[in-house]
Backbone of each chain as ProteinMPNN parsed JSONL, in Angstrom:
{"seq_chain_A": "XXXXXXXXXXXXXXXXXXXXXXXXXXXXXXXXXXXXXXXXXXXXXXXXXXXXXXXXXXXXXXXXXXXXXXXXXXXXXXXX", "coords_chain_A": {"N_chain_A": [[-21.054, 103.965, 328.37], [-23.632, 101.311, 327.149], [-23.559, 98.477, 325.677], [-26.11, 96.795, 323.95], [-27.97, 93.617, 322.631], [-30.674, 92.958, 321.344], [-33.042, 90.365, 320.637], [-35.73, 89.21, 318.565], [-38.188, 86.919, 318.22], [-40.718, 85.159, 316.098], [-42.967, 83.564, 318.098], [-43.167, 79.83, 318.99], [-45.396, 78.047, 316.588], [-46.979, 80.3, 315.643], [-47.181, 81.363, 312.722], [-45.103, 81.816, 310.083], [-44.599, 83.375, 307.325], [-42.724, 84.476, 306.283], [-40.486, 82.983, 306.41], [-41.183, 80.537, 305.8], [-40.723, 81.189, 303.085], [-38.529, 81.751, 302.324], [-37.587, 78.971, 303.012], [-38.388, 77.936, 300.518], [-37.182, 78.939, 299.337], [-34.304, 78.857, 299.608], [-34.541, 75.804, 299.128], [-35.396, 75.561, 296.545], [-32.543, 76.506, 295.089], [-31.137, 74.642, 295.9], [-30.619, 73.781, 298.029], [-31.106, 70.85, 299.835], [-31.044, 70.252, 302.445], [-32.155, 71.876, 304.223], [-34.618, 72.376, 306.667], [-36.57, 73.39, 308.717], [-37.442, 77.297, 308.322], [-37.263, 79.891, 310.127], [-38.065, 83.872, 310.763], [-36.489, 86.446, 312.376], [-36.188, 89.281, 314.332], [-33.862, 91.66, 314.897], [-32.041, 94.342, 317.135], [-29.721, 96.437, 317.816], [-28.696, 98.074, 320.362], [-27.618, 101.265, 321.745], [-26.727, 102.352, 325.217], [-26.964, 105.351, 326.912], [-25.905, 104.938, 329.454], [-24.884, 104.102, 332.431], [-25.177, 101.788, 334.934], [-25.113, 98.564, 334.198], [-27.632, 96.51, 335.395], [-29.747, 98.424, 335.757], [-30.237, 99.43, 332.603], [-30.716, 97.249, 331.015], [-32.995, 96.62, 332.614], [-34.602, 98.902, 331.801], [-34.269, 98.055, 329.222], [-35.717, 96.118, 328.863], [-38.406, 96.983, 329.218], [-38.664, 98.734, 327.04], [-38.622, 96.561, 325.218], [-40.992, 95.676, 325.801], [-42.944, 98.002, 325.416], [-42.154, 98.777, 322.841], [-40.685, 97.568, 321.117], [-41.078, 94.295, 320.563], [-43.841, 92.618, 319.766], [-45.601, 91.066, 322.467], [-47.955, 89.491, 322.114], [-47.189, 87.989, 319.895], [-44.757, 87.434, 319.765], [-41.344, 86.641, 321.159], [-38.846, 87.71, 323.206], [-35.263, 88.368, 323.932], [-32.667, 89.678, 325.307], [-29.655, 90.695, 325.317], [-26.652, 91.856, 326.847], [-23.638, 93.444, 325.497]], "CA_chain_A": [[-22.062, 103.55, 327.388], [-23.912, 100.057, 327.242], [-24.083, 98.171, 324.108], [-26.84, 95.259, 324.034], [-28.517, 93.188, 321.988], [-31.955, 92.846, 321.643], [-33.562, 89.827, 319.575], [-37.201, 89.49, 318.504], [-38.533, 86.011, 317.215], [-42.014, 84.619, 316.695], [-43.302, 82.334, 319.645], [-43.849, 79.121, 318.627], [-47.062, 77.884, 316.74], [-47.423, 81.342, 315.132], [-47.106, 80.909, 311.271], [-44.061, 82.471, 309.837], [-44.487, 82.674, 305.687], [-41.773, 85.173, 305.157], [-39.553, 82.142, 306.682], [-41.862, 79.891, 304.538], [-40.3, 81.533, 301.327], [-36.996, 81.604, 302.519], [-37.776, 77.75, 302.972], [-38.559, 77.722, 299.598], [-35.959, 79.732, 297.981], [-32.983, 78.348, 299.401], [-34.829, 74.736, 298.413], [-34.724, 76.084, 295.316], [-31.311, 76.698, 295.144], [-29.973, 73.388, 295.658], [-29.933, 73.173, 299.472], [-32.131, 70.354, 300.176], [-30.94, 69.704, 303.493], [-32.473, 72.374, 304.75], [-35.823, 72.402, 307.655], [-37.731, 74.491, 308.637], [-36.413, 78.386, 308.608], [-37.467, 81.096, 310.769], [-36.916, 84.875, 310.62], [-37.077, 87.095, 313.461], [-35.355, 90.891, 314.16], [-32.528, 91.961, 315.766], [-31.933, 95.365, 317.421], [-28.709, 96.885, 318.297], [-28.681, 99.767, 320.877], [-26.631, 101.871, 322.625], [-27.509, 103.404, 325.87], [-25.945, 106.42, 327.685], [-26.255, 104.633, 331.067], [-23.08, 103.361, 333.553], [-25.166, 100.471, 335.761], [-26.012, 97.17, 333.562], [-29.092, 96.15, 335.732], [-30.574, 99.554, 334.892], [-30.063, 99.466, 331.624], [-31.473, 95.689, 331.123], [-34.345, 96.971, 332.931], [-34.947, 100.032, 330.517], [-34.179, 97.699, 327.554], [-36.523, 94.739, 328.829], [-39.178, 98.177, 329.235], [-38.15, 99.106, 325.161], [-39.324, 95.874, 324.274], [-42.546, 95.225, 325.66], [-43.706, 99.022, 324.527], [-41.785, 98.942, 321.223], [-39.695, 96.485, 320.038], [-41.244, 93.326, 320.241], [-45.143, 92.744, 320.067], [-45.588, 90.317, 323.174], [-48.946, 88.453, 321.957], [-46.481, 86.581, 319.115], [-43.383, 87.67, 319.765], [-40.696, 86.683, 322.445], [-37.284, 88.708, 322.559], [-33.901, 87.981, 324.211], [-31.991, 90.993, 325.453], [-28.321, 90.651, 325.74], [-25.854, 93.17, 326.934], [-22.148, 92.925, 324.833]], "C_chain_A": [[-22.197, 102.029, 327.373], [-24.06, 99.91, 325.98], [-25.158, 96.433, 324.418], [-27.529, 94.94, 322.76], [-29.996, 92.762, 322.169], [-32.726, 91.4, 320.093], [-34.906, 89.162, 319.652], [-37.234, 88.183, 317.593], [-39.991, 85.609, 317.526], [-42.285, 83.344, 317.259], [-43.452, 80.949, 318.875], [-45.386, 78.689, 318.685], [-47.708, 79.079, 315.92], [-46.431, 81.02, 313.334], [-46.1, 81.917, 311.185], [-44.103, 82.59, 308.053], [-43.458, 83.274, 304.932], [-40.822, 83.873, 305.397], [-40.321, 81.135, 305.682], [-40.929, 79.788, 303.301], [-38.995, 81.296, 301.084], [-36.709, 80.146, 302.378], [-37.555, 77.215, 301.7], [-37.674, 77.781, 298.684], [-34.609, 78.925, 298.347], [-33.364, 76.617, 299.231], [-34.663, 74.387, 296.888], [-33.196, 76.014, 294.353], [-30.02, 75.372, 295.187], [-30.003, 73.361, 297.267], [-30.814, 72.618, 300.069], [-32.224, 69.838, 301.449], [-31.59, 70.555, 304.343], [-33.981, 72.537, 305.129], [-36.734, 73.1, 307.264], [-36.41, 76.025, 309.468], [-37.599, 78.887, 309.375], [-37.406, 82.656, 310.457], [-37.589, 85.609, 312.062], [-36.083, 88.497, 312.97], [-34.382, 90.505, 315.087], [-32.198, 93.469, 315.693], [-30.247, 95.639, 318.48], [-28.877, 98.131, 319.225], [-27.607, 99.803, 321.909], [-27.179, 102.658, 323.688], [-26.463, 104.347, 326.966], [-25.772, 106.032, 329.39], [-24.901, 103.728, 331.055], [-23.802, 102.063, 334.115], [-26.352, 99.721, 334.559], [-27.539, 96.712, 333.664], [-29.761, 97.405, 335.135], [-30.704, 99.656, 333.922], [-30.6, 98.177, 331.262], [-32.553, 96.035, 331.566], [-35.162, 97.758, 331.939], [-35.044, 99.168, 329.056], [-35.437, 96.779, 327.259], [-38.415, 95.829, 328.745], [-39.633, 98.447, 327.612], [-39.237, 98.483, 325.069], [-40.663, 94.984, 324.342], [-43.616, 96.923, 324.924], [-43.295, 98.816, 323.466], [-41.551, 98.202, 320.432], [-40.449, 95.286, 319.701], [-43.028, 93.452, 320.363], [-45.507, 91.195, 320.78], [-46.857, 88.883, 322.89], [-48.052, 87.417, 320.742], [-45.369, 86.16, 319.115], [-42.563, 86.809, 321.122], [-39.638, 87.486, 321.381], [-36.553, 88.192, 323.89], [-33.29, 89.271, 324.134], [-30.812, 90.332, 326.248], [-27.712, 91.872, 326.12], [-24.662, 92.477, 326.214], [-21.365, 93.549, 325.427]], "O_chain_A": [[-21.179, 101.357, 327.536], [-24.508, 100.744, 325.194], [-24.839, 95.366, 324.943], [-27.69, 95.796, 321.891], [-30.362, 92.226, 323.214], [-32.804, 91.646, 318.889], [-35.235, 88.589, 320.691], [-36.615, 88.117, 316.531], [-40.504, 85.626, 318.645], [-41.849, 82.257, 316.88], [-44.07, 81.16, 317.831], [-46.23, 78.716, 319.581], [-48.863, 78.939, 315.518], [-45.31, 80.565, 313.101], [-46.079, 82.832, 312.009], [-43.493, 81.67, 307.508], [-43.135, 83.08, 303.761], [-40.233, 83.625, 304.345], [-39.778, 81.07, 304.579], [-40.509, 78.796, 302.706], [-38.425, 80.834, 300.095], [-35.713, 79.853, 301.716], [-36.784, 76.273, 301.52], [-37.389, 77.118, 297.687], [-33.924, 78.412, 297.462], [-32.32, 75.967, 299.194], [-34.12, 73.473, 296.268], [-32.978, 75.557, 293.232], [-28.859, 75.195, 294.819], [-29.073, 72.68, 297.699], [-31.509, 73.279, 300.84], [-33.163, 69.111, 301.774], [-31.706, 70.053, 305.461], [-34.742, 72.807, 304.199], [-37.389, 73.386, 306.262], [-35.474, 76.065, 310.267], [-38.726, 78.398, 309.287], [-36.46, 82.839, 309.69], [-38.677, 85.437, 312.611], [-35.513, 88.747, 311.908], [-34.149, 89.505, 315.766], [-32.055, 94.003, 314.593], [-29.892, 95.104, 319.53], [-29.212, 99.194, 318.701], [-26.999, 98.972, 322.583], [-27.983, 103.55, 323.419], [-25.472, 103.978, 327.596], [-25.549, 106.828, 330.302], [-24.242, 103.066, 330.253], [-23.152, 101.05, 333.858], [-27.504, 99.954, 334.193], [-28.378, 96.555, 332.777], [-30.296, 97.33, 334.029], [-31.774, 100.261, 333.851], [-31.756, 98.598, 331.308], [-33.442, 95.727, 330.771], [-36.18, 97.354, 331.377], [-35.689, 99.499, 328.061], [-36.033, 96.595, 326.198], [-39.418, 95.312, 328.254], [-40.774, 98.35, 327.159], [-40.369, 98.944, 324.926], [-41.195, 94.151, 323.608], [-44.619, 96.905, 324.211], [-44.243, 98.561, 322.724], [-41.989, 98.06, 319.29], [-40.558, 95.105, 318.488], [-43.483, 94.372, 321.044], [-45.69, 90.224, 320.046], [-46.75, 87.721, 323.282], [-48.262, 86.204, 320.724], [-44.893, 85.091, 318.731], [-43.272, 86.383, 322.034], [-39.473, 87.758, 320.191], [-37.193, 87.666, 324.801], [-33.325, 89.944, 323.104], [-30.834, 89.709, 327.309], [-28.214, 92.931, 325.742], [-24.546, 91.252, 326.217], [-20.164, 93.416, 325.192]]}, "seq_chain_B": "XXXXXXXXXXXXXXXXXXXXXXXXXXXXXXXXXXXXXXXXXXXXXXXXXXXXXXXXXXXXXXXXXXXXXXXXXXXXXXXX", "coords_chain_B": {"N_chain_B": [[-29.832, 66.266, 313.249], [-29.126, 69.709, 312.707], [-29.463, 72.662, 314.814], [-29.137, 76.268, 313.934], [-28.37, 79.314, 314.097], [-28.796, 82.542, 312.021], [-27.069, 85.633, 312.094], [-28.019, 88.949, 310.486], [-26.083, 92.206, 310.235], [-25.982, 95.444, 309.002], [-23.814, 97.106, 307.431], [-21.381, 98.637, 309.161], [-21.92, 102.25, 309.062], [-23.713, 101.982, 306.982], [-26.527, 103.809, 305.901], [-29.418, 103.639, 307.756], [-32.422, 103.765, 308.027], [-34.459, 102.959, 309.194], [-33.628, 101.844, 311.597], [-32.984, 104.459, 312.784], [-35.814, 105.314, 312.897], [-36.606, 104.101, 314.922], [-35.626, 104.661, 316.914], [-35.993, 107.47, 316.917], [-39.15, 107.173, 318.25], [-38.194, 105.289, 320.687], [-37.348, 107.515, 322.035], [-39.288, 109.235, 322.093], [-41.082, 107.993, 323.61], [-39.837, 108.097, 326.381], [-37.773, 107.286, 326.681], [-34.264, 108.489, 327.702], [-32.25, 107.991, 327.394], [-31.502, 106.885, 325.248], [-29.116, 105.503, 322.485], [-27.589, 105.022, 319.915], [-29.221, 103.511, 317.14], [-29.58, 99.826, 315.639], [-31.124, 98.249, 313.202], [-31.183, 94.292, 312.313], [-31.433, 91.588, 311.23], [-32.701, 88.083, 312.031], [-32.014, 84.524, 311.428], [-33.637, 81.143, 311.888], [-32.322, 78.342, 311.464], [-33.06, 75.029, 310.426], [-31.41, 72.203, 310.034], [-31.178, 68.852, 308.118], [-28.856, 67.535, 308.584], [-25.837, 65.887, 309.695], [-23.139, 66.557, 310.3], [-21.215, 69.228, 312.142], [-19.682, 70.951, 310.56], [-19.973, 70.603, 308.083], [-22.113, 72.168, 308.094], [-22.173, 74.497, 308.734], [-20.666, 75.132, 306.818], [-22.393, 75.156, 304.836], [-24.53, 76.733, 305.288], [-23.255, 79.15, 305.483], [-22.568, 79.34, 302.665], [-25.564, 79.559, 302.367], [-25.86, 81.851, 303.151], [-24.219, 83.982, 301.523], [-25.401, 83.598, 299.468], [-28.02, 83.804, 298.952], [-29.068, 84.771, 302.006], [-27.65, 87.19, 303.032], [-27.047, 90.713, 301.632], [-24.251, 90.714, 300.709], [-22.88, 93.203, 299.835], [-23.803, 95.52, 301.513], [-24.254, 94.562, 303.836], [-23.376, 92.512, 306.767], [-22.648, 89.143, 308.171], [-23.089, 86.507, 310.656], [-22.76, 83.58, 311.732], [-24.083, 80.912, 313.909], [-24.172, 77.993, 315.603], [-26.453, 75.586, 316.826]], "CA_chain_B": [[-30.356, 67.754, 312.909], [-28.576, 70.726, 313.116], [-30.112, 74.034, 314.644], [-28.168, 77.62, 313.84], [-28.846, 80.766, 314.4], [-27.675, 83.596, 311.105], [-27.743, 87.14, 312.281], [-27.65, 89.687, 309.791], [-26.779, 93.287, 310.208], [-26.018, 96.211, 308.115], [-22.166, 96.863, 307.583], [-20.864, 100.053, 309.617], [-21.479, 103.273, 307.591], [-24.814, 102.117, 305.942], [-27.582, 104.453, 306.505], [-30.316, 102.067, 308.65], [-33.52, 104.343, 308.231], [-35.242, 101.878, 310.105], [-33.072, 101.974, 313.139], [-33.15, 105.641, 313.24], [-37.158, 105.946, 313.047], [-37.111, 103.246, 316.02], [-34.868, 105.434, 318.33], [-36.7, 108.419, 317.559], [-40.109, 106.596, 318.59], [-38.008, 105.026, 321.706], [-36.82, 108.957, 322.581], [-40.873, 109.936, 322.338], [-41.934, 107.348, 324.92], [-39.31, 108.786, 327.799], [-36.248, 106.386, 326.724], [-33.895, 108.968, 326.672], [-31.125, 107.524, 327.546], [-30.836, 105.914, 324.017], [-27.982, 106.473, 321.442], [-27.983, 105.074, 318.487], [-30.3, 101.936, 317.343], [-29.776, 99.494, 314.665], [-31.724, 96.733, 312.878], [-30.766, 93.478, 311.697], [-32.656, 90.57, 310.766], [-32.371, 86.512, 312.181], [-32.586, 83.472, 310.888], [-32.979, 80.32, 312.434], [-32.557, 77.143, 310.254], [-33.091, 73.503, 311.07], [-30.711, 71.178, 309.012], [-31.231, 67.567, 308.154], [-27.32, 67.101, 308.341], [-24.957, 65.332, 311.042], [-22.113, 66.891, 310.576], [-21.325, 70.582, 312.055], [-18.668, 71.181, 309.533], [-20.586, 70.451, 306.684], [-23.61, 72.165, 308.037], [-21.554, 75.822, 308.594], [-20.273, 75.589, 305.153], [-23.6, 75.028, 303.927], [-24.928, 77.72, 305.996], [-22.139, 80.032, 305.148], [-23.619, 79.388, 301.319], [-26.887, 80.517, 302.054], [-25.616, 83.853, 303.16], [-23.695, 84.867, 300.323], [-26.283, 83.547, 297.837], [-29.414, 84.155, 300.13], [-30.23, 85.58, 303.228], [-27.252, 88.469, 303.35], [-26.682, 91.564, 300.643], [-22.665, 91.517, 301.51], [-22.472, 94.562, 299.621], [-23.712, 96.237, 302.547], [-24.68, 93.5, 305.118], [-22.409, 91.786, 307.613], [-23.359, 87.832, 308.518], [-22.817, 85.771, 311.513], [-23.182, 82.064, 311.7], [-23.794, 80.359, 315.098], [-24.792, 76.46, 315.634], [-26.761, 75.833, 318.548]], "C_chain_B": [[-29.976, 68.769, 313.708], [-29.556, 71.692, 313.226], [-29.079, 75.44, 314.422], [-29.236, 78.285, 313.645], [-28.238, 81.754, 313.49], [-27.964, 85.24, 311.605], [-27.021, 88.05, 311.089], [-27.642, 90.938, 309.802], [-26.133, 94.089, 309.429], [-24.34, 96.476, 308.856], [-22.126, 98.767, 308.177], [-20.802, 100.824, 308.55], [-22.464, 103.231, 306.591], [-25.909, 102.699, 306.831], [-28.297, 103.556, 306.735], [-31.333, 103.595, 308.766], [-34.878, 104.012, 309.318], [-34.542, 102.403, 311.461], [-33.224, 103.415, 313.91], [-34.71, 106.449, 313.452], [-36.99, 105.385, 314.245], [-36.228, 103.703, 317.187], [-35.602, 106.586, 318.212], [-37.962, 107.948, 318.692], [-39.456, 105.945, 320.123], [-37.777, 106.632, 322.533], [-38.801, 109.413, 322.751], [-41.301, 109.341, 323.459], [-40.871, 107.108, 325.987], [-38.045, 108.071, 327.824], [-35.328, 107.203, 326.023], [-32.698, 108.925, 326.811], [-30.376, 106.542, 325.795], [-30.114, 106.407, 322.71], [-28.52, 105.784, 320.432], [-28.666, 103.414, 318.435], [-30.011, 101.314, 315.795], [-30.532, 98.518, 314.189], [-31.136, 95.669, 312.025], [-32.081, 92.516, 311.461], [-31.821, 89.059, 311.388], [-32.448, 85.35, 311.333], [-32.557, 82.087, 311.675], [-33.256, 78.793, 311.62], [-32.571, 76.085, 310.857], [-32.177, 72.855, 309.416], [-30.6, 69.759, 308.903], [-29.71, 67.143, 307.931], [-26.971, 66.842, 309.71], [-23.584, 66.024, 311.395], [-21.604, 68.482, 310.74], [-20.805, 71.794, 311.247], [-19.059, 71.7, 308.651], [-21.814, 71.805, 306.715], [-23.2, 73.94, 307.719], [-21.049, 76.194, 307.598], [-21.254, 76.184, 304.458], [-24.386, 76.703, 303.947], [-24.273, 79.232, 305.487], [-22.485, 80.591, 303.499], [-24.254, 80.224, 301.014], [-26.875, 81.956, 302.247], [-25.206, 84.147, 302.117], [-24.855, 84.873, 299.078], [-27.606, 84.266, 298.04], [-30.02, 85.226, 300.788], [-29.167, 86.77, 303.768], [-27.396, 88.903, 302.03], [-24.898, 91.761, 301.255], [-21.778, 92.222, 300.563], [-22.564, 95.438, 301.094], [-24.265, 95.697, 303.873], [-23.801, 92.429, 305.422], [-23.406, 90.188, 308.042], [-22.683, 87.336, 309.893], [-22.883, 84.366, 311.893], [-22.877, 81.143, 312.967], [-24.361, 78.788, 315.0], [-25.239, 76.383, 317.033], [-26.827, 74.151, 319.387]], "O_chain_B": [[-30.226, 68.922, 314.903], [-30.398, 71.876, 312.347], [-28.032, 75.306, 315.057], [-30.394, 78.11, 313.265], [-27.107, 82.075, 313.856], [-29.022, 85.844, 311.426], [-25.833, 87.966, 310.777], [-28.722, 91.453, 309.512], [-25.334, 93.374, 308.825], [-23.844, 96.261, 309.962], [-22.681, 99.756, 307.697], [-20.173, 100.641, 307.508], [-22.456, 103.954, 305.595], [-26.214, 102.37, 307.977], [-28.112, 102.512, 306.11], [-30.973, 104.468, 309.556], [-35.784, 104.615, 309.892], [-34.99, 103.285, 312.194], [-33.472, 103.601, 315.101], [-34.913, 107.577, 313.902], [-37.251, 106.255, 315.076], [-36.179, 103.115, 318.267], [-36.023, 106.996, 319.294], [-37.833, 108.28, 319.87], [-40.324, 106.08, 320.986], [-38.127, 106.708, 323.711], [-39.237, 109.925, 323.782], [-41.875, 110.009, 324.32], [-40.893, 106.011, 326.544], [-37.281, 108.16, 328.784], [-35.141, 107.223, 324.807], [-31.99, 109.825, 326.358], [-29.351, 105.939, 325.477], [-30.404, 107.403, 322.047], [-29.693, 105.869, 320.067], [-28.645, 102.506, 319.266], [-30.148, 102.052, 314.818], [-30.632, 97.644, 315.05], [-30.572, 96.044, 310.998], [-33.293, 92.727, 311.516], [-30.607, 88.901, 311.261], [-33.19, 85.486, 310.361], [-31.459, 81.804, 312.156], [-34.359, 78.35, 311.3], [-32.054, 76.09, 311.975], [-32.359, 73.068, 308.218], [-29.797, 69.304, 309.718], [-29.471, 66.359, 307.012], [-27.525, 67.333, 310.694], [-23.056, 66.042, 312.506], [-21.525, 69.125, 309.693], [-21.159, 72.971, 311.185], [-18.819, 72.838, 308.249], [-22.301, 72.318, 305.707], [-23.701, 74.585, 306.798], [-20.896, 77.383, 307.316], [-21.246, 77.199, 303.762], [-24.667, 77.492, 303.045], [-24.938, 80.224, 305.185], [-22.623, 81.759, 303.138], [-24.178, 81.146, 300.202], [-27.531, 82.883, 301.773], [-26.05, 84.8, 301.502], [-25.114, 85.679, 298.184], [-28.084, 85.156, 297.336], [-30.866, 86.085, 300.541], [-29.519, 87.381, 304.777], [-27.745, 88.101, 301.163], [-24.456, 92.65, 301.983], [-20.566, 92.096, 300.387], [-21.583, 95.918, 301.661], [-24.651, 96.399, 304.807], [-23.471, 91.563, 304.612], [-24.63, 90.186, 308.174], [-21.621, 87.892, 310.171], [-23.372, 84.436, 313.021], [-21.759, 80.664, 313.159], [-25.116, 78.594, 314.047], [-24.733, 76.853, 318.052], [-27.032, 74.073, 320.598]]}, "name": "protein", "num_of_chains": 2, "seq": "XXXXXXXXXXXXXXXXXXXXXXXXXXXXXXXXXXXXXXXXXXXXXXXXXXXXXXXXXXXXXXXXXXXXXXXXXXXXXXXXXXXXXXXXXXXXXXXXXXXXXXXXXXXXXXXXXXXXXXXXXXXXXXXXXXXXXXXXXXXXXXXXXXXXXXXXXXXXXXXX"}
């Protein structure tokens, strides 16, 4: 079994406002040192497959049909 | 200016409804090699601070107060 990581953030240039708020809130809060935030996803999977490359292939497959939506998105697929 | 990276995902043992619609939906479109799927969430912060120390404390902060639930959400805190 493979375990990888899969992570989904938006491209730069593409507006982010839930990170916006987050901006806001922990400004809020007292932490004025803080930029500019971000948020993106993060996908954990497990796959029943023995060879790595195959499996990296299938995952990098995932996340242009599913996972990530390529016009804003990029993603980062790790194996662990 | 510090950049980090917070990943946040759900603590072993919490139902992830999410993760489990997004493996069925990977099992419909011929990926069926896939076990189990989870979701987390990113963050990536910019910090007007110099020092990496200071900045991972800070950081460390915003999770507990913030951007995890660590009732049932695990944190990670990377500096990049």
């Amino acid at each position: 079994m493979i375990k990888a990581r899969v992570t989904v953030t938006l491209k730069n240039g593409v507006l982010d406002p839930q990170g916006k708020a987050i901006e806001g809130a922990l400004g809020s809060l007292g932490f004025e040192d803080v930029g500019q935030v971000r948020q993106g996803k993060v996908f954990d999977l497990e796959l029943d497959s023995a060879d790595p490359g195959t499996a990296k292939q299938q995952i990098t497959a995932m996340c242009e049909k599913l996972l990530a939506n390529t016009v804003i998105e990029d993603y980062a697929v790790e194996l662990l």
